[in-house]
KEDO-813287 format. One record per residue (C-alpha): residue number from 1; x, y, z. Coordinates in pm, whole numbers, padded with zeros to 5 digits. Example, Ala and Ser with C-alpha at 12.3 -4.5 7.8 and 13.67 -1.06 7.14 Angstrom:
// KEDO-813287
   resi        x        y        z
      1    01230   -00450    00780
      2    01367   -00106    00714
//
This chain:
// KEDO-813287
   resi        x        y        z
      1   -04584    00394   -02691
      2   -04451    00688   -02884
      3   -04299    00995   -02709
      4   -04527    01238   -02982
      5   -04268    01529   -02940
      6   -04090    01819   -03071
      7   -03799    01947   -02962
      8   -03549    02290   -02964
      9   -03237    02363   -02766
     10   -03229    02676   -02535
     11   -02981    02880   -02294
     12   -03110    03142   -01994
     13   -03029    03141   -01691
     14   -03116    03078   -01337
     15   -03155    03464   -01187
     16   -03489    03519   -01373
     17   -03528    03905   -01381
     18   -03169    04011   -01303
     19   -03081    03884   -01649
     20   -03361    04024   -01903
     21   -03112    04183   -02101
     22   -02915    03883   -02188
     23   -02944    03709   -02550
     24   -02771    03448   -02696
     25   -02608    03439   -02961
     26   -02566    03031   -03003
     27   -02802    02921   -03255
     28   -02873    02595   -03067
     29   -02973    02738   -02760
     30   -03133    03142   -02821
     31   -03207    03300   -02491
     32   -03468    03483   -02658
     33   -03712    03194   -02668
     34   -03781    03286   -02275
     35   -03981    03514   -02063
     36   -03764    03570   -01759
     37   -04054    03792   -01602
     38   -04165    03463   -01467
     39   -04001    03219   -01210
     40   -03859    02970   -01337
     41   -04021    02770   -01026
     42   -04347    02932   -01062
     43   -04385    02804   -01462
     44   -04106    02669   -01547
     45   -04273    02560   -01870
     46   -04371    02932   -01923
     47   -04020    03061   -01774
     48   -03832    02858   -02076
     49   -04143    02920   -02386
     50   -04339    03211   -02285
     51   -04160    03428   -02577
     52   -04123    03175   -02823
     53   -04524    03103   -02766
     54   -04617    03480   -02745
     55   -04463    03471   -03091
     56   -04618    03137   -03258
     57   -04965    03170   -03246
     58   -05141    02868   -03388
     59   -05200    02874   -03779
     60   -05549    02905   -03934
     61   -05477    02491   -04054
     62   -05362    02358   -03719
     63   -05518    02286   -03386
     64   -05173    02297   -03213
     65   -04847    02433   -03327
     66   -04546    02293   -03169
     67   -04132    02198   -03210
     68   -04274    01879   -03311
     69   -04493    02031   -03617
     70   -04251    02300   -03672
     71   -03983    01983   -03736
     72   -04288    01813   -03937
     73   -04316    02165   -04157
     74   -03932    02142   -04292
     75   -03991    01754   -04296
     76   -04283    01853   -04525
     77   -04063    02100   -04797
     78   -03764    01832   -04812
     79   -04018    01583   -04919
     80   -04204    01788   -05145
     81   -03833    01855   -05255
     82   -03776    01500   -05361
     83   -04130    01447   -05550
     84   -04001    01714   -05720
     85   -03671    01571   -05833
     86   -03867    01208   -05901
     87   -04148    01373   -06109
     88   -03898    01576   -06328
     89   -03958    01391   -06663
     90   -03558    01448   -06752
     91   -03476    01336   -06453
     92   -03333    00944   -06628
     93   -03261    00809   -06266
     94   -03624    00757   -06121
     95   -03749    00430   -06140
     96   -04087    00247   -06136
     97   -04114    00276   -05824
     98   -04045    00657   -05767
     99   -04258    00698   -06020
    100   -04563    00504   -05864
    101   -04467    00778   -05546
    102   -04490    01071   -05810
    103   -04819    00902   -05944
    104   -04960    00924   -05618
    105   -04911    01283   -05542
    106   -05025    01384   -05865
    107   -05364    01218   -05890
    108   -05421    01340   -05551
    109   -05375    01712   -05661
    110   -05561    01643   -05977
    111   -05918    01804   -05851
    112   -06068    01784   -06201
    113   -06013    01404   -06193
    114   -06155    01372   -05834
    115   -06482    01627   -05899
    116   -06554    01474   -06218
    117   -06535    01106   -06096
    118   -06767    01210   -05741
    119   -06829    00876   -05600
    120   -06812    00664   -05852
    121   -06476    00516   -05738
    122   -06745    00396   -05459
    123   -06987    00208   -05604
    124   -06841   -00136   -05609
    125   -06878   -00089   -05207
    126   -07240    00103   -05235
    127   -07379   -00140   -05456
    128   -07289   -00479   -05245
    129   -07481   -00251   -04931
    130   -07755   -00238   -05138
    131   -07783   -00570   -05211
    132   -07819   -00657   -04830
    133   -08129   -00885   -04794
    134   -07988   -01122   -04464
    135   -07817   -01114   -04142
    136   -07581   -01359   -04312
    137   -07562   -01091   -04619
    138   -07484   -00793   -04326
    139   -07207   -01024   -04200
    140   -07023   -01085   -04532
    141   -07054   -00724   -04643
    142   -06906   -00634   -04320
    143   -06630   -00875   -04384
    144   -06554   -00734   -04733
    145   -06507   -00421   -04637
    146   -06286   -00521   -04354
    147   -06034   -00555   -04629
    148   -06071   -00158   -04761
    149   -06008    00019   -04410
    150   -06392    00030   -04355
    151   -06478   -00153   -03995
    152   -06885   -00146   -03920
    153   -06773   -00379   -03635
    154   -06471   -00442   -03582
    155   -06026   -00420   -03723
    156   -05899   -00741   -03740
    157   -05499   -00738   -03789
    158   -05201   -00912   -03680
    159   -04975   -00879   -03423
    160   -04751   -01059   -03199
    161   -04890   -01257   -02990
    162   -04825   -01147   -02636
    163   -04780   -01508   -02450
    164   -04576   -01628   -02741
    165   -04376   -01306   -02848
    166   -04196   -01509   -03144
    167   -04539   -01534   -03311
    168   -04786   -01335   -03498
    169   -05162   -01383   -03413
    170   -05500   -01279   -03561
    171   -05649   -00951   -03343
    172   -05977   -00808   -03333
    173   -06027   -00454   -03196
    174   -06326   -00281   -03117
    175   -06439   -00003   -03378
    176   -06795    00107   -03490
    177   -06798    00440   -03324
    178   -06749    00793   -03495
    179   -06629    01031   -03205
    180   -06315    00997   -03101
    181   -06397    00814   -02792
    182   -06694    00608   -02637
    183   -06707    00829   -02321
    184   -06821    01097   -02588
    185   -07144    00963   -02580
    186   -07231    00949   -02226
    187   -07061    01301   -02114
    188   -07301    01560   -01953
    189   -07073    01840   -01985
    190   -07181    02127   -02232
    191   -06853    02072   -02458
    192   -06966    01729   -02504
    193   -07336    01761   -02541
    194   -07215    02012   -02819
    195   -06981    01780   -02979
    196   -07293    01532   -02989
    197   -07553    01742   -03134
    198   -07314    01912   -03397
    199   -07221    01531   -03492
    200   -07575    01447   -03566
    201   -07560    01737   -03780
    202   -07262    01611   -03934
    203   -07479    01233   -04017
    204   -07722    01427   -04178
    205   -07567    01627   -04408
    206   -07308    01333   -04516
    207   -07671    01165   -04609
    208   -07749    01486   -04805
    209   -07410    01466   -05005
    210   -07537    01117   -05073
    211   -07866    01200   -05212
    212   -08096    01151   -05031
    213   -08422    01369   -04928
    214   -08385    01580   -04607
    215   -08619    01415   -04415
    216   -08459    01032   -04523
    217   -08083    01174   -04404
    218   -08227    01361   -04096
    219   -08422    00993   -03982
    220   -08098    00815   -04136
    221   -07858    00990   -03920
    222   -08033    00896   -03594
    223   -08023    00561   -03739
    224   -07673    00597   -03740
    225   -07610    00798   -03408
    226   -07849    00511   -03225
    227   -07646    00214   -03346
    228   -07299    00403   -03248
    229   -07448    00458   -02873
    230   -07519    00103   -02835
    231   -07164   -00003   -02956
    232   -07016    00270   -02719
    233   -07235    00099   -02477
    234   -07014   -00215   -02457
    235   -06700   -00061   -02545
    236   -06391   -00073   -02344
    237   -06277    00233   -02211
    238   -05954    00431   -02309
    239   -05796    00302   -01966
    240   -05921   -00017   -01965
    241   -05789   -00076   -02306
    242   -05409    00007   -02149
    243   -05478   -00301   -01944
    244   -05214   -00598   -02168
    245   -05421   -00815   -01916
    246   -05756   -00753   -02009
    247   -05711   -00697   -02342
    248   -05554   -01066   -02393
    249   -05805   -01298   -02485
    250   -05693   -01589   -02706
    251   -05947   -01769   -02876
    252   -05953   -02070   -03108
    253   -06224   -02033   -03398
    254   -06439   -02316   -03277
    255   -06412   -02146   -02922
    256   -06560   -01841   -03057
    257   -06887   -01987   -03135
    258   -06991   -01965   -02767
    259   -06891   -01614   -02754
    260   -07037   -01472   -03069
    261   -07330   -01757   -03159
    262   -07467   -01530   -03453
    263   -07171   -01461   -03589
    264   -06995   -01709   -03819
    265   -06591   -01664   -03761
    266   -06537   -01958   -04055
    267   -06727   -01733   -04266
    268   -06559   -01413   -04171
    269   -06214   -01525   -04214
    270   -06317   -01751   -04565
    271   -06439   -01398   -04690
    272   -06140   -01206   -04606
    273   -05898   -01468   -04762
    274   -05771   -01648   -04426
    275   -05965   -01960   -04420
    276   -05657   -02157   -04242
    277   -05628   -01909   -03943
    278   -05722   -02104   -03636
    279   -05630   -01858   -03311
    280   -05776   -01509   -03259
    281   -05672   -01220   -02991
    282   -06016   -01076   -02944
    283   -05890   -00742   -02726
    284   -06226   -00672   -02610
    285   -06460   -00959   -02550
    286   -06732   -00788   -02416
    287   -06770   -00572   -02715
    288   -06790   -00853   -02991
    289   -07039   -01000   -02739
    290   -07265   -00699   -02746
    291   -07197   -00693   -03154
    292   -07315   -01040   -03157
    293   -07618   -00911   -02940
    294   -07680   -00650   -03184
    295   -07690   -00863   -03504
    296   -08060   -00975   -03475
    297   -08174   -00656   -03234
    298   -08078   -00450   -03548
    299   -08295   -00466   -03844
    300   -08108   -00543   -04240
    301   -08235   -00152   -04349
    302   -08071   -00021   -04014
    303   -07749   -00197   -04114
    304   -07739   -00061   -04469
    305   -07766    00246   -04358
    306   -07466    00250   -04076
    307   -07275    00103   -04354
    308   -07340    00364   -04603
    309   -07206    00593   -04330
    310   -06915    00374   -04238
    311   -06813    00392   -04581
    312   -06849    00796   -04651
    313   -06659    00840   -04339
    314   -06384    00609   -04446
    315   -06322    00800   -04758
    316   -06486    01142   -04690
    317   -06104    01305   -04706
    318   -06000    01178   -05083
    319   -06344    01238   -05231
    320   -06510    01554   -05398
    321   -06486    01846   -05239
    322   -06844    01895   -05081
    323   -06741    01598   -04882
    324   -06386    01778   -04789
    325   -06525    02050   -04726
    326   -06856    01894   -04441
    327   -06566    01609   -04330
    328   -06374    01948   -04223
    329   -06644    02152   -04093
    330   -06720    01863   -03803
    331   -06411    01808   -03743
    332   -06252    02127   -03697
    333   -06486    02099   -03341
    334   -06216    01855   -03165
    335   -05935    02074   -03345
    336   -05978    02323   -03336
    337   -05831    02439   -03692
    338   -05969    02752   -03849
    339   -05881    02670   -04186
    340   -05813    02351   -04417
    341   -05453    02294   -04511
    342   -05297    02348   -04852
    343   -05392    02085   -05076
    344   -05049    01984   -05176
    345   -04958    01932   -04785
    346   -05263    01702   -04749
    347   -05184    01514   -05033
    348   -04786    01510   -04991
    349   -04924    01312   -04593
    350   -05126    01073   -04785
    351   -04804    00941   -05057
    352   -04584    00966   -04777
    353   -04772    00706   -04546
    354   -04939    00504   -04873
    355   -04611    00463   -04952
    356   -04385    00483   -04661
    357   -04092    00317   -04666
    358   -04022    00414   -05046
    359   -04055    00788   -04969
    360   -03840    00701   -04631
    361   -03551    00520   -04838
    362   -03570    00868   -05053
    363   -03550    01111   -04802
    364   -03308    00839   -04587
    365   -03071    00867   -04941
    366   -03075    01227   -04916
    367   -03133    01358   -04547
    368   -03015    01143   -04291
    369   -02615    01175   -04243
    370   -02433    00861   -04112
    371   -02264    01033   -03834
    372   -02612    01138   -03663
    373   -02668    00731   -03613
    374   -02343    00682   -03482
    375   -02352    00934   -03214
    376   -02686    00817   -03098
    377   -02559    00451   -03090
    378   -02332    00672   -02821
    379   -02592    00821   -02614
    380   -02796    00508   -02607
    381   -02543    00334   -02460
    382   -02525    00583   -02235
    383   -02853    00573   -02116
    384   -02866    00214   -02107
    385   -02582    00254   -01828
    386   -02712    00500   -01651
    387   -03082    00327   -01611
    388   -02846   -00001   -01536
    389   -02738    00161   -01267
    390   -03048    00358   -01146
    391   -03195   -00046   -01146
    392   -02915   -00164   -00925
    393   -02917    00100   -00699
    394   -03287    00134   -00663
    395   -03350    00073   -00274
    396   -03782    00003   -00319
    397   -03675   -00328   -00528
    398   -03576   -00661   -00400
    399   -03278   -00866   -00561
    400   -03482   -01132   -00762
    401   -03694   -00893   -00976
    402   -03408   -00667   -01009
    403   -03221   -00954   -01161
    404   -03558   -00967   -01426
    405   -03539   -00641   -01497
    406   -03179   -00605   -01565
    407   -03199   -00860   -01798
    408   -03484   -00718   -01969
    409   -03301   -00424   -02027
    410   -02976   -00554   -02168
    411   -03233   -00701   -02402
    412   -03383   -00439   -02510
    413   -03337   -00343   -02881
    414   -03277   -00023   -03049
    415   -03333    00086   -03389
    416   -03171    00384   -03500
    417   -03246    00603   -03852
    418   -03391    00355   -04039
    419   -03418   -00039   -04143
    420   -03194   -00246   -04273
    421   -03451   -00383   -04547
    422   -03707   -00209   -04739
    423   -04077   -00306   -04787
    424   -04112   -00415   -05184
    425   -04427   -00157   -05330
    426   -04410   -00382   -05687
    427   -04749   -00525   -05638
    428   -04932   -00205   -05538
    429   -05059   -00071   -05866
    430   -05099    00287   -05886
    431   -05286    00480   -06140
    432   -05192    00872   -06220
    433   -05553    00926   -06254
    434   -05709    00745   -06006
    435   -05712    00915   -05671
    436   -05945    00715   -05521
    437   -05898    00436   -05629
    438   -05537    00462   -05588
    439   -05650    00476   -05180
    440   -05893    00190   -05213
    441   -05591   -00015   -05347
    442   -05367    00100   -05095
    443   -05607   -00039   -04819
    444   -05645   -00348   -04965
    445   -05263   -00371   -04975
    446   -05176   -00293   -04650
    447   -05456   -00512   -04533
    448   -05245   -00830   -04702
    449   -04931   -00715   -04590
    450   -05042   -00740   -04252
    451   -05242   -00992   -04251
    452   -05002   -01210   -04422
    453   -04847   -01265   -04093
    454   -05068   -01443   -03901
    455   -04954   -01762   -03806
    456   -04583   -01694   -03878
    457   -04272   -01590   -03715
    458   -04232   -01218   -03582
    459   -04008   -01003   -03830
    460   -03773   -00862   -03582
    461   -03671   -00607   -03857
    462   -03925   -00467   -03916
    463   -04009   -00110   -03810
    464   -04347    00031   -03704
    465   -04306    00419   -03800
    466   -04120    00513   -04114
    467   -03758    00703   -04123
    468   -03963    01047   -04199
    469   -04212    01029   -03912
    470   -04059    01258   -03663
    471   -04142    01041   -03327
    472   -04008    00763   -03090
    473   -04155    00473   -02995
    474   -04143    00141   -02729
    475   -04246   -00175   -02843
    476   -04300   -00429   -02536
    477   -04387   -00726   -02746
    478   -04049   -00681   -02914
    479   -03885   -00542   -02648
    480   -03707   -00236   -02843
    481   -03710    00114   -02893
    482   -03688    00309   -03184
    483   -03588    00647   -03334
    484   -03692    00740   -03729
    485   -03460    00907   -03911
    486   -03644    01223   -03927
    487   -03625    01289   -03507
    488   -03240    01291   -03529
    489   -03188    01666   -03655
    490   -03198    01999   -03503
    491   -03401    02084   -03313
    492   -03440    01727   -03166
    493   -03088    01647   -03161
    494   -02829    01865   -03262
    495   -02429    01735   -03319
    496   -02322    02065   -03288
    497   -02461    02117   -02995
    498   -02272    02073   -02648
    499   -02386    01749   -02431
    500   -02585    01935   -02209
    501   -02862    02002   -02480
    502   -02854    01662   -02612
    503   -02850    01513   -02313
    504   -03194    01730   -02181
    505   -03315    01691   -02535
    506   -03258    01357   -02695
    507   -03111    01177   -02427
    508   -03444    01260   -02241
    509   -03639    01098   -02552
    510   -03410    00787   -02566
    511   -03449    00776   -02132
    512   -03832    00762   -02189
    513   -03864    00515   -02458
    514   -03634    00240   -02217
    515   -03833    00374   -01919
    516   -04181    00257   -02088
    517   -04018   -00125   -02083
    518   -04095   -00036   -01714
    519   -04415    00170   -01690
    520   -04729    00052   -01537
    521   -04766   -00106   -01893
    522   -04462   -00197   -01979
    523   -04350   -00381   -01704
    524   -04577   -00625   -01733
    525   -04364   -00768   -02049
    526   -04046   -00959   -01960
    527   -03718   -00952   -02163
    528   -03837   -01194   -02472
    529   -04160   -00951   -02473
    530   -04353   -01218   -02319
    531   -04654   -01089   -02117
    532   -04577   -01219   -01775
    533   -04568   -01167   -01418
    534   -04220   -01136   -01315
    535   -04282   -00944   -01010
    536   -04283   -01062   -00690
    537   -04576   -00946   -00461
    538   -04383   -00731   -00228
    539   -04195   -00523   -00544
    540   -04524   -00556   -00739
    541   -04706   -00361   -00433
    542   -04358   -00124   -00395
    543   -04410   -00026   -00744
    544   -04766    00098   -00736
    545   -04653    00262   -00408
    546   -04415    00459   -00582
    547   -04608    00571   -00932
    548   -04993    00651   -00732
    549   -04863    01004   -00618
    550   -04804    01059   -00966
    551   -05184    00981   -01085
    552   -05287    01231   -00788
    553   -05055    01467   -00877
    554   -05204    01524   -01268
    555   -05508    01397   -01136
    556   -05476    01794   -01008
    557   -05330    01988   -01324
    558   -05681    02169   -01457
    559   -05629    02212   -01831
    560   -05913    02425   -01945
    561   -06227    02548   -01727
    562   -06298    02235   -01493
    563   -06117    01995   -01752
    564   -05863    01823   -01525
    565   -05605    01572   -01672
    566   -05700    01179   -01633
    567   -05368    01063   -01407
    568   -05488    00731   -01473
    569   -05522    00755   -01825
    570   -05148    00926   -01868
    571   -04995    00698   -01589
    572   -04747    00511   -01820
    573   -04660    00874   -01989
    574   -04595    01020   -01708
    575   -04384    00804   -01550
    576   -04158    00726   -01887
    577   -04148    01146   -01844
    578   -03991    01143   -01502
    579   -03791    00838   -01528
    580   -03646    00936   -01893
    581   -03544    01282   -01795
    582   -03355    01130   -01445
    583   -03190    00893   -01650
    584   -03079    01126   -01923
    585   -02983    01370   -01635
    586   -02765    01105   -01476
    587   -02614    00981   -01799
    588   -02471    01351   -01873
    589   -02358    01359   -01542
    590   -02157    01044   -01630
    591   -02028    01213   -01968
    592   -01883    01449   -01745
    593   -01639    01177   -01573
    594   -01292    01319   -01540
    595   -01329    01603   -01726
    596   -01385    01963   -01599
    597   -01721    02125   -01515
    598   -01802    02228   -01896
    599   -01772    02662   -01890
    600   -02125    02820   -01839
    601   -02275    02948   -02163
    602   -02476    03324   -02139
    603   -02444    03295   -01776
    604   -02589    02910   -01721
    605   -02452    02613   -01603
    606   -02449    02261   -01765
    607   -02705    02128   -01511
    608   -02919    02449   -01562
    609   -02914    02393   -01960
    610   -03006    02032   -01905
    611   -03322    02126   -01773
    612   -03370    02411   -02002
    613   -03326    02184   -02298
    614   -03579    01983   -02183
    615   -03866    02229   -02110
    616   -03803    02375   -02478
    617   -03889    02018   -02625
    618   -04230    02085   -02526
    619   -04270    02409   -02662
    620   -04620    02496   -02867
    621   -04959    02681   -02869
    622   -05235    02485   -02816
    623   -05601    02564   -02926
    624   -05886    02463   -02652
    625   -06105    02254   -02874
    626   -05753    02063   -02970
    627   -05655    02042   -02583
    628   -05992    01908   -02490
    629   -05962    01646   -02755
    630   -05655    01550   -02607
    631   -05745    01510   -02214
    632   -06052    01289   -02344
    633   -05855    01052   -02552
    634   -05498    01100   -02588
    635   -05245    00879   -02323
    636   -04986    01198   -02316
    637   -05058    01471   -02102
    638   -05017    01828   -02275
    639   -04732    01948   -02271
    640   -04682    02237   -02034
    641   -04789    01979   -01795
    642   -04532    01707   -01906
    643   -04266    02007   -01824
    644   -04380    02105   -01515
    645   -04482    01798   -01364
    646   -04176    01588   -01424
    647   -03921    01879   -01332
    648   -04070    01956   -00985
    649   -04044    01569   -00904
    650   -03669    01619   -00943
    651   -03455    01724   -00640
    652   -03146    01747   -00927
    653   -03364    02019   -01078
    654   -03335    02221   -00701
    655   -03016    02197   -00755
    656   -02958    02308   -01058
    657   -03198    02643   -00970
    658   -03147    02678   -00590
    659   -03374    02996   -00638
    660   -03668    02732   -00616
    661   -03819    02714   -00302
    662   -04147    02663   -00101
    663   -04242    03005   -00205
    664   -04277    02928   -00577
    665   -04621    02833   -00685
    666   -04502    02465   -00807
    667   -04237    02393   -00517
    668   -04302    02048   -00441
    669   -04170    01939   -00058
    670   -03927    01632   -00086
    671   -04174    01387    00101
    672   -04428    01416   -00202
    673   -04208    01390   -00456
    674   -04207    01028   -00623
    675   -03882    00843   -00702
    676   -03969    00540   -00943
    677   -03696    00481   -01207
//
């Protein structure tokens, strides 16, 4: 459950027009970055951005551009900054395994290498396809691959397992399909009919950059485009896949038979190199039923032929750049980008996720100051008190869950910066002129990293995004939150800054990654991350009570032409939204405990920044074909919408702008307004 934000600090104030002329001059907070010819309770998304936006169009190479890619931008240049510094052949400090990182980015900018190899690197993978001859031989290729990022069926990883939180257990996840979501398929609308028909387009040309004949790719992509439809067929959807209920289905091997009779689980896991494994997680049943189903409906030649295409879409991005260049050209539809990036930022991505944690300990070594962790170990705390006491004082919740969830949160971990051990890269061998292969090897790795842990004890230390990802995120099988390294700077959090812009800004972050251990999700997971029911009926019906205005509320928020936010879909989001930002709001309010009313800055009160902070967090442009995308697959809700609909929930945010009343477009009356957390 990651927060997937960006953040910058902000001061105007609450008279809208009357005062235009004002401008900041505090660096954390500039005035400027408003348009005070709206009402603040008319837009107040708009009211905080609108000049900041009116001045940051989109670039040609992004789909959106927001604090949160702005932040990613300077992340990008401090990076690039250290592959420098670790390339520098003089440089008699970089060891092996700064130079495996500075290996990396160079055979990934070496275009000669890549163009003169084409798909060679490939042919290990082509050349077991085309040996296909059984049902039996479909299954074990399908296996293989499992083991190089390429899933014809299905991802099988490990996890913990979610009735027995201290232990890691085999998953399988539905995969197969090529559009970002199954619903793709069956949509009558003309955005998705257009999506559909460009995609076939986008099969047959791949087939072309393959070699084969026109007509072969053109009968070869429907081939393809058939055998997706029948997998989106028996897909879960987006929501129900939210569902920890539905999605927990523990299997032993022998069990499995009667689900999947065609397919042979022994052989599976004997192929990928985890004979012993006994238990599986299989998230959606129904799907690896209908896969099953599939097995002898599907012919060997239609197979070979998805596979081919499983494979070319796998790798499409590191190859040749034909391939870069088509991979772009369909994908630029859900984007909405007008242009491909720089090579060197693509590349600089890749080495920093290949090799996370080794690029994080880098830029950790050189970026992150120790006094930015200790003043968030502050503000946690605080937060953690103030949603204490939002718990105990909550009048919709009876004594004995309260009790639960109390406990659960003085449970609740946090992770700050980075971890207190590093992953060891020895083993992954790198090659300076190997791009591809250097990727191929990195997928195998990761594969055996993960899958190592099945069967074993949960690594508690371990962290799930690296110290230069700038992002949050909630873990309920763990039960703990955690903030990267690369989140904890300006404009995210700023300790120059006074406490009512970190409050609005990072405090709101650290309030919605403790308010998704009790979301509609969330809450479903006790304090030892244990998925169980520790509800009783009458709080369990209380709490839907409280969170169903909110899916009728977004339910309402039209996006683009007739494209309406799913409420359902961005439930959990939208209530860690509301709930994070009244917690933050009431942990400031604590900070404030016998001392005076901080001195209004340009004009605006503490309470009035608080908010203000807030709604700047979300600033961006946003290209259609990239919004679309989002409503049709994405759990958050945009962001003008994640302003605007958790601000006029607030009766704290009246208070702070008393101008907002029932004439205002977004006035909200009290009765509809939902109190959950």
């Amino acid at each position: 459950m990651a927060i997937g934000i960006g953040l910058t600090i902000l001061v105007f104030g609450c008279k809208g027009n009357q005062n235009k002329k004002e401008v900041s001059t505090t660096e954390a907070f500039p005035v400027k970055n408003m348009d005070l010819n709206v009402k603040p309770g008319d837009d107040f998304f708009q009211y905080v951005n609108g000049t900041w936006i009116k001045n940051h169009p989109v670039p040609q190479d992004k789909g959106r551009f927001d604090a949160f890619e702005q932040l990613a931008e300077s992340n990008r240049e401090n990076i690039m900054d250290i592959f420098k510094e670790i390339s520098d052949p003089n440089n008699p400090s970089t060891d092996i395994i700064s130079r495996k990182i500075g290996d990396l980015y160079k055979s990934g900018m070496d275009t000669v290498t890549i163009e003169q190899l084409g798909l060679k690197p490939l042919d290990d993978f082509f050349t077991r396809v085309n040996n296909i001859k059984t049902i039996a031989d479909v299954q074990n290729v399908a296996s293989y691959l499992q083991q190089y990022g390429v899933f014809p069926f299905f991802a099988v990883f490990a996890s913990p397992d979610q009735k027995n939180s201290s232990m890691m257990i085999a998953n399988v996840w539905q995969t197969g399909i090529g559009l970002p979501d199954r619903d793709y398929y069956f949509k009558t609308d003309d955005a998705s009919k257009k999506i559909r028909e460009a995609y076939k387009v986008h099969l047959e040309k791949m087939f072309e950059l393959l070699n084969d004949d026109p007509k072969t790719a053109l009968l070869n992509a429907q081939t393809v485009f058939n055998i997706e439809t029948r997998l989106a067929k028996v897909s879960f959807t987006n929501i129900e896949n939210q569902d920890p209920q539905k999605t927990y289905n523990k299997f032993t091997v022998a069990e499995l038979k009667a689900l999947t009779p065609d397919f042979s689980w022994d052989q599976f896991l004997k192929t990928i190199g985890y004979p012993d494994i006994t238990e599986i997680n299989i998230n959606q049943p129904a799907y690896i039923s209908g896969v099953d189903k599939m097995l002898k409906s599907v012919n060997v030649e239609e197979w070979k032929t998805f596979f081919r295409w499983k494979i070319i879409d796998t790798y499409a991005s590191y190859l040749s750049k034909k391939f870069v260049v088509q991979n772009f050209d369909f994908y630029k539809l859900l984007s909405g980008e007008q242009a491909m990036p720089p090579r060197w930022k693509k590349t600089l991505d890749v080495t920093s996720s290949r090799m996370g944690e080794a690029v994080g300990q880098l830029y950790v070594r050189k970026y992150f100051p120790s006094e930015s962790k200790a003043k968030m170990l502050t503000l946690t705390s605080n937060l953690k008190k103030s949603l204490k006491n939002r718990i105990e004082n909550l009048t919709w919740m009876g004594a004995e869950t309260k009790s639960e969830a109390l406990a659960k949160l003085e449970k609740m971990n946090i992770k700050i910066g980075y971890p207190d051990k590093w992953r060891d890269y020895s083993a992954l061998e790198i090659k300076a002129d190997d791009y591809m292969g250097n990727i191929i090897r990195s997928n195998r790795f990761e594969f055996e990293y993960n899958m190592n842990k099945a069967g074993k004890p949960v690594d508690r230390s371990e962290w799930g995004m690296t110290p230069q990802t700038v992002n949050a995120y909630y873990d309920p099988s763990i039960n703990e939150i955690v903030f990267p390294a690369a989140i904890l700077q300006p404009p995210f959090f700023n300790p120059d800054a006074d406490d009512a812009i970190n409050y609005g800004a990072i405090g709101m972050v650290i309030g919605h990654e403790m308010t998704h251990g009790f979301d509609n999700m969330g809450r479903q997971f006790d304090k030892d991350g244990i998925l169980r029911d520790w509800w009783t009926a009458e709080d369990a019906k209380q709490f839907e009570a409280h969170t169903s205005p909110l899916i009728d509320q977004y339910n309402k928020f039209e996006v683009l032409d007739s494209l309406f936010i799913n409420g359902k879909l961005t439930l959990g989001e939208n209530i860690a939204d509301l709930g994070g930002l009244t917690i933050a709001y009431y942990a400031y309010q604590a900070s404030l405990a016998g001392s005076n009313v901080p001195e209004k800055i340009d004009g605006y009160s503490g309470n009035q920044r608080f908010f203000l902070s807030f709604a700047q967090i979300w600033r961006g442009t946003f290209r259609d074909e990239y919004l679309r995308t989002q409503v049709n697959t994405d759990v958050h809700s945009p962001k003008k919408f994640r302003v605007n609909g958790t601000v006029f929930n607030m009766p704290e945010f009246y208070s702070a702008f008393p101008e907002v009343g029932p004439d205002n477009k977004l006035f909200i009356p009290v009765e509809k307004r939902p109190t959950i957390w």
